[in-house]
C-alpha positions as CSV (number, residue, x, y, z in Angstrom):
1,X,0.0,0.0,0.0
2,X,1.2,3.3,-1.2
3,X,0.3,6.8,0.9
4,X,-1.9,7.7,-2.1
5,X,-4.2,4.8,-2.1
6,X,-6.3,5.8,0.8
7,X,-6.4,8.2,3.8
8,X,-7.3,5.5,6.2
9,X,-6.8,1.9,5.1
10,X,-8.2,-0.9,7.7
11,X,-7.1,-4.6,7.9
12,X,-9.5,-7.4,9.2
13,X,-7.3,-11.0,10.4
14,X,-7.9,-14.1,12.3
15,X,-5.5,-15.8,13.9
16,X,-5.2,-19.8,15.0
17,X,-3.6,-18.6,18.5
18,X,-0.5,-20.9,17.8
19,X,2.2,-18.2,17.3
20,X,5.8,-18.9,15.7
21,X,8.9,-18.3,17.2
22,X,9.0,-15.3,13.7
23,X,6.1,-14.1,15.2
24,X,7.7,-13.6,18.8
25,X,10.9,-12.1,17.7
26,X,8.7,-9.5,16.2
27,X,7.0,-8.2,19.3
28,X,8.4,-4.9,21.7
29,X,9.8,-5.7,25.1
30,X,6.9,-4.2,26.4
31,X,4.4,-6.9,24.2
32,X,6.3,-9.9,24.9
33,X,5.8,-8.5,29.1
34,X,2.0,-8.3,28.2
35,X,1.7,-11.3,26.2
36,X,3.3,-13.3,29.1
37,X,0.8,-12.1,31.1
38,X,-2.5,-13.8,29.6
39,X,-3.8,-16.6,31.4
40,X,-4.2,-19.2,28.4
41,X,-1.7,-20.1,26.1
42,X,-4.3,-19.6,23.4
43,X,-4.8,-15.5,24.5
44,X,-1.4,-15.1,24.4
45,X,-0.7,-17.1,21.3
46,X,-3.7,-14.4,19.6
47,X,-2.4,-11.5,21.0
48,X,1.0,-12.1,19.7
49,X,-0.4,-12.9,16.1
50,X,-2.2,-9.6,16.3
51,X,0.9,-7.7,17.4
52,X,2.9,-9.7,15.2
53,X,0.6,-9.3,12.1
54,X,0.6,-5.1,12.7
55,X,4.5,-5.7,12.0
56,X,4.7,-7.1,8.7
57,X,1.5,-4.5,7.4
58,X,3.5,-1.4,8.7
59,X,6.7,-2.8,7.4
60,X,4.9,-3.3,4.2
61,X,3.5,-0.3,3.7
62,X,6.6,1.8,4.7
63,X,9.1,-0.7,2.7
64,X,11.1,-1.1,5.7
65,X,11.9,-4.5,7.4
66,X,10.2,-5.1,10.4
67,X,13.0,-4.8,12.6
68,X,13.8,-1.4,11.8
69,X,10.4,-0.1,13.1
70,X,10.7,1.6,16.5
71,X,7.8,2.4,18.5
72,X,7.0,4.9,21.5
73,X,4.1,6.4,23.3
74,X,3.1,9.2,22.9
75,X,1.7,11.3,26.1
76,X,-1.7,9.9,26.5
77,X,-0.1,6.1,26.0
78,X,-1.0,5.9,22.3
79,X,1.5,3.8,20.4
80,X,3.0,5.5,17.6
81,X,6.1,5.2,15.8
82,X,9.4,6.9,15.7
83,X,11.1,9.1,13.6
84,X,11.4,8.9,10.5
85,X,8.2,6.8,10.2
86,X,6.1,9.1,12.3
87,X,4.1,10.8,9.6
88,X,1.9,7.1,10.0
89,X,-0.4,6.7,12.0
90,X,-2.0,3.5,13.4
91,X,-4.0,2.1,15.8
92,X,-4.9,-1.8,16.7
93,X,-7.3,-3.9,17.9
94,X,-8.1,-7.4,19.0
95,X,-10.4,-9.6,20.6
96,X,-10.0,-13.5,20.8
97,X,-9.0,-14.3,17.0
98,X,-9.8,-11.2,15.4
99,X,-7.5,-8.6,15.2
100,X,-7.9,-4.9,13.5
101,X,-5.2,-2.8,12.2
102,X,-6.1,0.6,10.7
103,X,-3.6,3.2,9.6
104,X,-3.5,7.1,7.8
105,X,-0.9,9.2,6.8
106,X,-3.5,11.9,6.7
107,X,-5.6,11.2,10.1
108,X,-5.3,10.5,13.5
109,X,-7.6,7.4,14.4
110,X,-9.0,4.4,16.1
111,X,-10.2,1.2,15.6
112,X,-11.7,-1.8,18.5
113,X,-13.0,-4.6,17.6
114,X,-14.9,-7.0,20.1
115,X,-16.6,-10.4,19.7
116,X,-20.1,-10.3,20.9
117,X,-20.3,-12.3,24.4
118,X,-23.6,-14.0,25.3
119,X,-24.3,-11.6,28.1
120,X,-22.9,-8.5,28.9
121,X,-21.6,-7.8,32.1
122,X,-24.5,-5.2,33.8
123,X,-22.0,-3.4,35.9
124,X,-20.2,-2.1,33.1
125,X,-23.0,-0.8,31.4
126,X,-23.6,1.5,34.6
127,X,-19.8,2.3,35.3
128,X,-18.9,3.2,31.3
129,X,-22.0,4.1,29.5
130,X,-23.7,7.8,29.7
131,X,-27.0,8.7,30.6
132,X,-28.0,8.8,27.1
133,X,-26.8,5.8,26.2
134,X,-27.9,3.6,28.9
135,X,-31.6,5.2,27.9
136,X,-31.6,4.3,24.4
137,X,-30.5,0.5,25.5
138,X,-33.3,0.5,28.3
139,X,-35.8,1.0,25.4
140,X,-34.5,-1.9,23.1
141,X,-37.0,-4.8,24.6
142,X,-35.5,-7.8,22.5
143,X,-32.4,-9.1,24.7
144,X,-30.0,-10.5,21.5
145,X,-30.4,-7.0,20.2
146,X,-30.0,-4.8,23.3
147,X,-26.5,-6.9,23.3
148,X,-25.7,-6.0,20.2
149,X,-26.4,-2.6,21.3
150,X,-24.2,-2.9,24.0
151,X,-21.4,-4.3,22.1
152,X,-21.8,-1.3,19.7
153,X,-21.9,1.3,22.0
154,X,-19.0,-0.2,23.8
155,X,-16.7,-0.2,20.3
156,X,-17.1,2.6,18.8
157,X,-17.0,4.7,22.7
158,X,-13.2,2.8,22.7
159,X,-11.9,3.6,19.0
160,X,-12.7,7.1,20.0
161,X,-11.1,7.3,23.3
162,X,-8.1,4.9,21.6
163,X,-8.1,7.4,18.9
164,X,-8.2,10.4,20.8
165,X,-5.3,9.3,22.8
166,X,-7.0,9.2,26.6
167,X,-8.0,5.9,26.7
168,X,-10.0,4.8,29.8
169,X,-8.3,8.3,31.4
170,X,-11.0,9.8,30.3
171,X,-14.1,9.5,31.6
172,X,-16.7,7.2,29.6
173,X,-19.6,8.1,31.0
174,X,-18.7,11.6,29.7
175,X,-18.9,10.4,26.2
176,X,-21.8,9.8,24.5
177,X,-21.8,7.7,21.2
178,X,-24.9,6.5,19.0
179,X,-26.2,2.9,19.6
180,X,-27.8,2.1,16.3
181,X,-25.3,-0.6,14.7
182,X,-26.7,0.3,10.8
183,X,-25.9,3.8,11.4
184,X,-22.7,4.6,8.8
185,X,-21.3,7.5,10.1
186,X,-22.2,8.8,13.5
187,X,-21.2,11.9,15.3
188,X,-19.9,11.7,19.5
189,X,-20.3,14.4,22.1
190,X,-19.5,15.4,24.9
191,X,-22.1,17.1,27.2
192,X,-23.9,17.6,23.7
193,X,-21.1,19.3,22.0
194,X,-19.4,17.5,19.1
195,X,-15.7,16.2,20.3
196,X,-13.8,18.4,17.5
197,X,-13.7,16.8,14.2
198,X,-14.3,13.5,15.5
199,X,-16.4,11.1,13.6
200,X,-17.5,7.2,13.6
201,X,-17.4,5.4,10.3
202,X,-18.8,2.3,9.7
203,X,-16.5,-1.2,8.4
204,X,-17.6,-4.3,7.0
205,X,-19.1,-6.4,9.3
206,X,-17.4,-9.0,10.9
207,X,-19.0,-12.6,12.0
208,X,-19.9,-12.6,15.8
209,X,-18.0,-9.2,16.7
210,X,-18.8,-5.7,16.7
211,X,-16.1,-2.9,15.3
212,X,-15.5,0.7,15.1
213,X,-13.4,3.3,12.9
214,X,-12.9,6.7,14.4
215,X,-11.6,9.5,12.3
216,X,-10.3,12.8,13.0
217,X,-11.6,14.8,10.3
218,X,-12.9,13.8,6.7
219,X,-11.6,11.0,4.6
220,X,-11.5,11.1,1.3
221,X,-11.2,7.4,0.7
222,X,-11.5,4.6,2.9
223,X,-10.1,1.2,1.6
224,X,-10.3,-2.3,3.4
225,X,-8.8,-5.9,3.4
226,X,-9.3,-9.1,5.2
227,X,-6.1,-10.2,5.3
228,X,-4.6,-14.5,6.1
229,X,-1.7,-15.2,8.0
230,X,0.2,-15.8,4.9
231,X,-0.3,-12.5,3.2
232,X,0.0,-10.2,6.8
């Protein structure tokens, strides 16, 4: 992929969980720490083919080998990468064997992807969603789709604190997001003021999960690929 072939280009994978030692030698200090971490061998073997995966597409689309990419944070804990490959932005996402990579020269952005659980855990509905939000889901009788309405809120609420840089530091419940699912584009606020230029674009949809683009600004062209393990 070339700069001029989209402002934001997004990548959908799967992974088997059974990582190779390539795949190992390609994660940060700081990844291989995390990925030792998870408490099954096939979480860790996912999350290392997710981190692993966002290697080779960045290294692709920069023409640099893998090993020559450095990464930092910037000062809200966003990864990004150093100098001179800087100008690119990125941002991932994973959730069991999904993984989603989105990147733009032109725009900052974020992605989350999550696989749609049978129940949704109540609490967090009260501790992340606002007051809007946990209204529009009261009102949604049918419980398959009031959890896809969770799910939905929930995504596209973390690709725009992911994009934005904050994170969970800011406040969800501050946040309010739309939680109609068919809804392509969709505008957030905060205390009913747009945040800036921020915007949620609708992707593909993926089997069992819910996902989420966030944009800063307006992209002219959005292209996307489902991508295998041999062509990541």
């Amino acid at each position: 992929m070339r700069r001029r072939d989209a402002d934001v280009a997004v990548f959908l994978g799967r992974s088997d969980g059974i990582p190779t030692p390539g795949d190992v030698s390609r994660l940060t200090q700081n990844e291989r720490r995390r990925a030792d971490g998870f408490r099954t061998a096939i979480l860790r073997g996912h999350f290392i083919a997710a981190h692993a995966a966002r290697q080779r597409i960045l290294s692709a689309i920069l023409g640099h080998p893998p090993g020559e990419l450095r990464f930092s944070e910037a000062p809200g804990g966003k990864p990004v990468l150093r100098p001179p490959h800087h100008w690119l932005r990125f941002n991932l996402s994973h959730s069991a064997p999904w993984f989603l990579l989105a990147c733009s020269a032109r725009h900052e952005i974020g992605v989350d992807i999550e696989v749609l659980a049978k129940q949704w855990p109540g609490p967090l509905a009260s501790a992340a969603f606002s007051g809007a939000e946990r209204q529009a889901l009261e009102r949604e009788a049918d419980p398959s789709r009031q959890n896809l309405l969770l799910h939905t809120v929930w995504v596209r609420k973390e690709a725009l604190l992911k994009g934005c840089g904050t994170g969970l530091r800011m406040d969800p419940r501050d946040v309010t997001v739309d939680a109609d699912p068919s809804l392509g584009i969709s505008y957030p606020n905060r205390a009913g003021r747009p945040i800036g230029a921020w915007r949620i674009l609708g992707l593909p949809p993926v089997p069992g999960a819910a996902v989420a683009l966030a944009v800063a600004g307006v992209p002219r062209r959005i292209c996307c690929w489902r991508i295998t393990e041999a062509s990541a």
